[in-house]
DRENPA-38843 format. One line per 8 residues: their letters; for each residue x, y negated, z negated of C-alpha. Coordinates in Angstrom, 2 decimals. Layout:
a = X,Y,Z  ...
REM end
This chain:
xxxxxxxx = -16.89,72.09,-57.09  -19.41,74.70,-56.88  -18.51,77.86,-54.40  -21.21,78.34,-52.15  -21.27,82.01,-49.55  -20.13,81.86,-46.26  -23.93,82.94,-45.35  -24.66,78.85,-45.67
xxxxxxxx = -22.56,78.68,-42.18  -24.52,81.19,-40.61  -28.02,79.95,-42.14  -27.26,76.60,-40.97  -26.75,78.17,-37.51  -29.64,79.64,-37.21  -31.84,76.63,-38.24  -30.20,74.64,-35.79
xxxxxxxx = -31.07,77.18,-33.05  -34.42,76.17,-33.09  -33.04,72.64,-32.02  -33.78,70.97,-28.88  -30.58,71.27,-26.90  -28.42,68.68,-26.14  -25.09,68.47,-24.20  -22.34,67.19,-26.51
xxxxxxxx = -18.27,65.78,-25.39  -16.69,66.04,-28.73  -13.40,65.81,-27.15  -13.58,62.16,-27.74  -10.97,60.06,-29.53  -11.35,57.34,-32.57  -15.05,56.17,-33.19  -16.62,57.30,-29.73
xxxxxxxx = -20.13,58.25,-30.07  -21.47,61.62,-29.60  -22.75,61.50,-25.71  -25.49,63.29,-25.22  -27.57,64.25,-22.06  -30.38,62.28,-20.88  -33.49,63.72,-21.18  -36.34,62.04,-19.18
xxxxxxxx = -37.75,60.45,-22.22  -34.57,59.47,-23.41  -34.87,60.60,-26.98  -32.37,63.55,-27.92  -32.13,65.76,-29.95  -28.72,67.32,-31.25  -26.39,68.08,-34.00  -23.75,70.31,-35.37
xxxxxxxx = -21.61,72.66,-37.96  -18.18,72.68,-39.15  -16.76,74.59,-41.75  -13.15,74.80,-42.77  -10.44,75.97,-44.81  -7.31,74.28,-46.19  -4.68,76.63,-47.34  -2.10,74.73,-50.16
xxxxxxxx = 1.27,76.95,-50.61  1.26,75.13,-53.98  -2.05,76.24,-55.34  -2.91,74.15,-57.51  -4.79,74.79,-60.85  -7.72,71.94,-59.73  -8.07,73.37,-56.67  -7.70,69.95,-55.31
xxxxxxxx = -5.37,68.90,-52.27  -4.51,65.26,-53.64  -4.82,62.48,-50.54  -8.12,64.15,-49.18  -11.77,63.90,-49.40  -13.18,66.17,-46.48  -10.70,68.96,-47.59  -9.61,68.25,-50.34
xxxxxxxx = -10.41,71.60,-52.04  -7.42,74.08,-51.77  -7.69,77.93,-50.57  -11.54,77.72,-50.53  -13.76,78.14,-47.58  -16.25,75.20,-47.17  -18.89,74.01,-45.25  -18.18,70.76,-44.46
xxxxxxxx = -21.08,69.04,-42.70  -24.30,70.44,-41.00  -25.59,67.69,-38.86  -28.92,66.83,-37.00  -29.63,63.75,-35.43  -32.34,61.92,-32.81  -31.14,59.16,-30.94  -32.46,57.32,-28.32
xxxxxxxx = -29.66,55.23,-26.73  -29.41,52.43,-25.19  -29.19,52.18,-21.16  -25.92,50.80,-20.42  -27.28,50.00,-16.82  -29.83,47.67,-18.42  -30.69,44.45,-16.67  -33.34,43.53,-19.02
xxxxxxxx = -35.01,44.00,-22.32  -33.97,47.95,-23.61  -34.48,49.01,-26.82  -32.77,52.42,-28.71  -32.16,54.21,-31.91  -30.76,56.80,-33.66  -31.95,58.69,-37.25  -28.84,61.50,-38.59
xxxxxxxx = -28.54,63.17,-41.68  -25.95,65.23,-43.51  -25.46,68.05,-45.51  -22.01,69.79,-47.00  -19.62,69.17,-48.93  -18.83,65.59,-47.02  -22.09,64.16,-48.21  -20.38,63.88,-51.77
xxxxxxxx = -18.57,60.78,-50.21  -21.31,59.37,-47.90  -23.97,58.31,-50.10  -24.87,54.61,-49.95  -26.29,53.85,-53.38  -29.99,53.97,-53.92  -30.11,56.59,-51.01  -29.91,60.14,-52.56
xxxxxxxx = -26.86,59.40,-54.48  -28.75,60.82,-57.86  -30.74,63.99,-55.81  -27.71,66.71,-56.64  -25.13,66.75,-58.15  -23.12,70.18,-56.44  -19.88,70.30,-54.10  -22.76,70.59,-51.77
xxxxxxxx = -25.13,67.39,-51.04  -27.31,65.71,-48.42  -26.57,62.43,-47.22  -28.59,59.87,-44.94  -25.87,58.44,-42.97  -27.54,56.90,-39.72  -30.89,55.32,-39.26  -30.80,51.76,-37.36
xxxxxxxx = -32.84,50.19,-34.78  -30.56,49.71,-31.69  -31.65,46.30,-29.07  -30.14,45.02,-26.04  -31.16,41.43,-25.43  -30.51,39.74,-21.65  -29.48,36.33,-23.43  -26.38,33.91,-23.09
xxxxxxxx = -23.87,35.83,-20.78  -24.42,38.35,-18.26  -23.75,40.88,-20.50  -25.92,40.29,-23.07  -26.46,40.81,-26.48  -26.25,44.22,-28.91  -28.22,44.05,-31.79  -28.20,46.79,-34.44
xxxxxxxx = -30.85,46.70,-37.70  -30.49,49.22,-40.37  -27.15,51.18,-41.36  -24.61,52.34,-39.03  -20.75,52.44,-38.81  -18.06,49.98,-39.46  -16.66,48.72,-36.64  -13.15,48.84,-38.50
xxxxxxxx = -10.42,52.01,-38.36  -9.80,54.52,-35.54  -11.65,57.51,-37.34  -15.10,58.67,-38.06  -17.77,60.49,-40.17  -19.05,62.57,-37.65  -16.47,65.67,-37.29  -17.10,65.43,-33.68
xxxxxxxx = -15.72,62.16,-32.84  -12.18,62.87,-34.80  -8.75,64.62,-33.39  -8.19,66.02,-36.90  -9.97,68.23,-39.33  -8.19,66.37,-41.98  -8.46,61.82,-42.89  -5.38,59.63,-42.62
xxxxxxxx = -4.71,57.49,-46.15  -6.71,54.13,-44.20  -9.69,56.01,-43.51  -10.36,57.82,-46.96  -8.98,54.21,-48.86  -8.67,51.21,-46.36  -11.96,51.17,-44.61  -15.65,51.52,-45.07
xxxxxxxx = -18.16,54.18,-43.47  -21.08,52.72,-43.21  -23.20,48.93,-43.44  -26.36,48.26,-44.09  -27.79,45.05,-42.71  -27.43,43.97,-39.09  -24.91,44.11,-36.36  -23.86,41.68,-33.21
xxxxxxxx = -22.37,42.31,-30.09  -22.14,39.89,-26.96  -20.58,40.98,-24.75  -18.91,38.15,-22.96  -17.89,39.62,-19.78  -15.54,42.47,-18.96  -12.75,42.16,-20.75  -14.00,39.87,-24.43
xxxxxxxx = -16.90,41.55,-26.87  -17.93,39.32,-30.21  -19.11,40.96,-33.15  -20.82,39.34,-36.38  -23.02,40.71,-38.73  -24.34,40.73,-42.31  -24.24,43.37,-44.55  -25.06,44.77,-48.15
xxxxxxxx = -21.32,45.35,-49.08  -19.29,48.43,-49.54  -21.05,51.67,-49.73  -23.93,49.74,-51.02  -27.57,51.03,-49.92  -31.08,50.20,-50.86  -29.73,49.14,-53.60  -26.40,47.11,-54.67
xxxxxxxx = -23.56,47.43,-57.14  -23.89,43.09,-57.04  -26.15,40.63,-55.74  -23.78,39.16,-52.85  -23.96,40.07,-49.16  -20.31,40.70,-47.34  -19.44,39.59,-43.54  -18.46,41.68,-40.68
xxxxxxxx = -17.32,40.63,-37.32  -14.29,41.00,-34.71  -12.97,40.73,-31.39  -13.35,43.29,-29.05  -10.76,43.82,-25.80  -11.40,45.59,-22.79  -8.06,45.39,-21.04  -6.21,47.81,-17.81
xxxxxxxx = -9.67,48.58,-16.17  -10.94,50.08,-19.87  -7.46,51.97,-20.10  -6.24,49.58,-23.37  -9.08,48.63,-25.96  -8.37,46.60,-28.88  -10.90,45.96,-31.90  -10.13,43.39,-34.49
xxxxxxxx = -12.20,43.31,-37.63  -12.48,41.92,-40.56  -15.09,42.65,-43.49  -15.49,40.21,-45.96  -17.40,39.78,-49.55  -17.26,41.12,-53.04  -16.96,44.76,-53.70  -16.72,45.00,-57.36
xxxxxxxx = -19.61,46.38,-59.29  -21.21,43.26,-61.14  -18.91,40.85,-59.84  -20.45,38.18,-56.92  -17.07,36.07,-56.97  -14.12,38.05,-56.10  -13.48,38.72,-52.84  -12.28,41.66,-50.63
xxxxxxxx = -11.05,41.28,-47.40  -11.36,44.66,-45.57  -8.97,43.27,-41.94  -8.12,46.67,-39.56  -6.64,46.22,-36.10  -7.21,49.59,-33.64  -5.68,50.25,-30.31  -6.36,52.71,-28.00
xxxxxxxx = -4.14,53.01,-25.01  -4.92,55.65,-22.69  -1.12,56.06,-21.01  -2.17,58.79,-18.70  -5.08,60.76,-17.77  -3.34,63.50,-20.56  -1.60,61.24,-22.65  -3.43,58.83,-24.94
xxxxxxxx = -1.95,56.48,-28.28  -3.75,54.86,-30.60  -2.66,53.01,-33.81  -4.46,51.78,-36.49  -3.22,49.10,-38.85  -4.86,47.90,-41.71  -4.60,45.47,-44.70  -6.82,44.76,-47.49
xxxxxxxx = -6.88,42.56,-50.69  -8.84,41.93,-53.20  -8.89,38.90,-55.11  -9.85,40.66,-58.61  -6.35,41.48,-59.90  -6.86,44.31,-60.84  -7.82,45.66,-58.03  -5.05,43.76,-55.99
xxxxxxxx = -3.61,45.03,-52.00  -3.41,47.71,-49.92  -1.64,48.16,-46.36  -0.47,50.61,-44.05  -0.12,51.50,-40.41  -1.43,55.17,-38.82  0.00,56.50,-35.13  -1.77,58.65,-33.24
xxxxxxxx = -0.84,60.33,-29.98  -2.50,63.18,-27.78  -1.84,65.35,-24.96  -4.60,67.60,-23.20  -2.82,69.89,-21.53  -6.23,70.92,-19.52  -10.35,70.82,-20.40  -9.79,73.33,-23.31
xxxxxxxx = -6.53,72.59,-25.16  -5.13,69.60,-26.49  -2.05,68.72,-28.71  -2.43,65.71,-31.48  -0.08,64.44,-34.20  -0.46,61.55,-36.65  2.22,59.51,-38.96  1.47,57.18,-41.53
xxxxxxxx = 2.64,55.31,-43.86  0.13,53.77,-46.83  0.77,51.38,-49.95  -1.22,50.94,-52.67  -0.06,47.77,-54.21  -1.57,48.33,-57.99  -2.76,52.10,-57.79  -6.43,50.46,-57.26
xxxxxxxx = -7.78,52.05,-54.25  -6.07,55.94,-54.21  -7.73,58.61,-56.84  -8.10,61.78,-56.58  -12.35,62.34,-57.71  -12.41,65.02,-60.55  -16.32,66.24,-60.11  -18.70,65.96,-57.32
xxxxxxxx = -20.36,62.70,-58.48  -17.36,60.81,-59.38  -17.53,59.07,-55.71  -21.19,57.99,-56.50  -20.31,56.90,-59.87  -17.62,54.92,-59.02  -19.78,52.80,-56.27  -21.95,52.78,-58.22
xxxxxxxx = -19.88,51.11,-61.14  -20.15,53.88,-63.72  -16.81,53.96,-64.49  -17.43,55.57,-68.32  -19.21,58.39,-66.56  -16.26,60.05,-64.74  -14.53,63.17,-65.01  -12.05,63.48,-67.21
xxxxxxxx = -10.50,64.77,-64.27  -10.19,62.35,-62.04  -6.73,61.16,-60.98  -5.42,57.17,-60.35  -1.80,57.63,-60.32  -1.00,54.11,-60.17  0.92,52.04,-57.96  2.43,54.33,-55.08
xxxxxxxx = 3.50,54.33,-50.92  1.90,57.61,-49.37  3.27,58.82,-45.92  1.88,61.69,-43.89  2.93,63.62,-40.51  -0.36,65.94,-39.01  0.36,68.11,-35.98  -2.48,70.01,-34.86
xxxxxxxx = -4.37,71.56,-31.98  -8.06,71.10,-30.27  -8.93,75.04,-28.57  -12.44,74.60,-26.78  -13.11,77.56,-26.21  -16.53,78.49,-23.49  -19.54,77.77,-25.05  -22.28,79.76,-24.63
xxxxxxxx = -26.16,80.39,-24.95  -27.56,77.31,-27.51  -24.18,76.23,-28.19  -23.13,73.56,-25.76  -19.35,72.73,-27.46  -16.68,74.49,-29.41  -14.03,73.13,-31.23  -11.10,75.07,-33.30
xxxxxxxx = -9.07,72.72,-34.72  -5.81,74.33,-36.78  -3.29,71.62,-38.03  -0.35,71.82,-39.87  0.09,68.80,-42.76  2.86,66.95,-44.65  1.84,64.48,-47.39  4.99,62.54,-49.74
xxxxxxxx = 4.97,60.00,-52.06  8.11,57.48,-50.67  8.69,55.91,-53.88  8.76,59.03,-56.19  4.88,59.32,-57.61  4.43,62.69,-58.66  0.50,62.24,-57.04  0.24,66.02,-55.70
xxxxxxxx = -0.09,69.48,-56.90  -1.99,68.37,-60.36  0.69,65.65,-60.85  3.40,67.25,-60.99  5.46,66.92,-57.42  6.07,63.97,-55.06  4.77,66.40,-51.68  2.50,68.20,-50.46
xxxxxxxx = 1.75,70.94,-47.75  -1.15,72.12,-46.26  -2.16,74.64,-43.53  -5.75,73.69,-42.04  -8.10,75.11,-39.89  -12.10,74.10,-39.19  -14.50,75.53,-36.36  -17.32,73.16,-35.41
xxx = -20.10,74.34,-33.26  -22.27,71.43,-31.35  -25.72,72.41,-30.11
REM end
């Protein structure tokens, strides 16, 4: 990857000061959105910067932490994502007829791995790229129950896995195994939700396929839909999902199924769990299964500091979904299906069960002036290969440790 200054933090700072404010909560767990406050016209404006570092004892010639894609570069300071966005929500108090929507883009070294094809995937080709990630029409419809119906047009997150894109939303600076290899980002099509009543949401929707844009690595649309529960007055919420279609560049016949289950059980005002468990199979056997389960728990201690750690365990049935990208492009290439185009680099180690144990903090310190949220999030990291692959450290040891640390400042 290309080195870029530390000045690109502080540049992207002061470009974003000339935002419109907005108050952000990224204290949120799993896939919460990024609340913002109301302005009277209801369209927002906000964003935000996080830059990191992850230091590897091993140090590894490739400069590459094996099992990551945010940080997956070793002793070298990066900016990871410099986000703006413009939303206008929807009114959860709605009665009748409401109508929303929200437009963010990226840019940082994350927007190597969030490029939808045929949407800026061939505009640069550095460590550091822009990526469209958001822009969908948001509609609330007063139809069939009394909670009515969701309807989202254009391309917005999976409803599957416990983590997301946006820095904000997640506990940890670095990705468990399910979210970098089990689950998708982003669709593009349309999205479902009736909600109905309390405690039962229904999703469905139709979609392009897996990290497939404006344009498609086949000509077959995949299916998305779940149940959604709302149980102990909102204290337990359970999302079942399942994404269905082919996924294989210039194949229309083999199916993936893409099925994550995630729980979020808010014990105690302080204490909160969630799991995420996932399974996926392709029918293409080369490609063939992976599987794994991800436990989360946190403790806020008060508004500005909160303990989190994460285990997991992750198998890779055939060594078809866990590689290690040897260039900036070789995440584009491979959605992409340009298999003969990749770095000679780039690392499948074959069949393998990863396991990982992340402890970390969240230290919110005041905000002040423009800024409207802090976060400092330092987390210690232990990645192992159960059944002996020598995956980390350039292929050459079955573990891993890392020492992270990323700021991100919301505005």
């Amino acid at each position: 990857m290309q080195k870029q200054p530390l000045g690109v933090l502080m540049a992207c700072l002061l470009l974003a000061r000339g935002a419109a404010y907005a108050e952000t909560d990224p204290s949120k767990d799993g896939k919460a959105a990024v609340e913002t406050a109301a302005a009277p016209s209801r369209i927002q404006l906000s964003g935000w910067v996080e830059g990191g570092i992850t230091l590897n004892p091993a140090s590894p010639s490739s400069h590459e932490n094996f099992g990551n894609y945010v940080n997956d570069r070793a002793n070298e300071p990066i900016l990871n994502q410099f986000v703006l966005q413009a939303e206008r929500p929807l009114d959860p108090a709605a009665q009748g007829f409401d109508w929303g929507f929200k437009a963010q883009g990226l840019f940082g070294t994350d927007g190597r791995y969030y490029h939808n094809t045929g949407e800026f995937d061939r505009t640069m080709h550095e460590g550091y790229q822009f990526a469209l990630t958001e822009v969908y029409l948001n509609l609330h419809l007063p139809v069939l129950t009394e909670g009515g119906l969701d309807v989202k047009l254009g391309q917005f997150p999976t409803i599957e896995g416990i983590e997301g894109v946006p820095a904000v939303v997640n506990t940890f600076y670095s990705h468990s195994y399910i979210y970098h290899y089990g689950v998708p980002a982003y669709n593009l099509g349309g999205m479902g939700v009736l909600h109905v009543n309390k405690t039962l949401d229904l999703y469905a929707g139709v979609n392009r396929g897996l990290g497939a844009g404006v344009t498609d690595n086949n000509s077959t649309a995949a299916f998305e839909g779940g149940i959604g529960l709302n149980l102990l007055e909102d204290k337990l919420t359970i999302i079942a999902a399942t994404n269905i279609g082919p996924q294989i560049p210039d194949n229309n016949h083999d199916m993936r199924f893409i099925n994550d289950i995630a729980v979020t059980w808010k014990a105690t005002d302080k204490l909160t769990f969630m799991t995420d468990i996932n399974y996926d199979e392709d029918t293409n056997n080369t490609v063939g299964r992976c599987y794994g389960i991800s436990q989360y728990a946190t403790y806020a201690f008060n508004n500005w500091l909160s303990l989190g750690a994460r285990a997991e365990v992750f198998r890779d049935e055939k060594g078809g979904y866990v590689f290690q990208p040897g260039s900036s492009t070789d995440f584009t290439h491979i959605m992409r299906g340009e298999t003969d185009k990749l770095d000679s680099a780039t690392s499948f180690v074959g069949p393998a069960t990863y396991s990982e144990y992340t402890v970390g903090m969240n230290i919110r310190p005041p905000a002040f002036g423009w800024l409207k949220g802090i976060i400092i999030r330092p987390e210690v990291r232990y990645d192992r290969a159960l059944n002996g692959t020598k995956a980390y450290d350039d292929g050459t040891k079955e573990d891993q440790w890392t020492i992270a640390c990323d700021v991100i400042f919301a505005f």
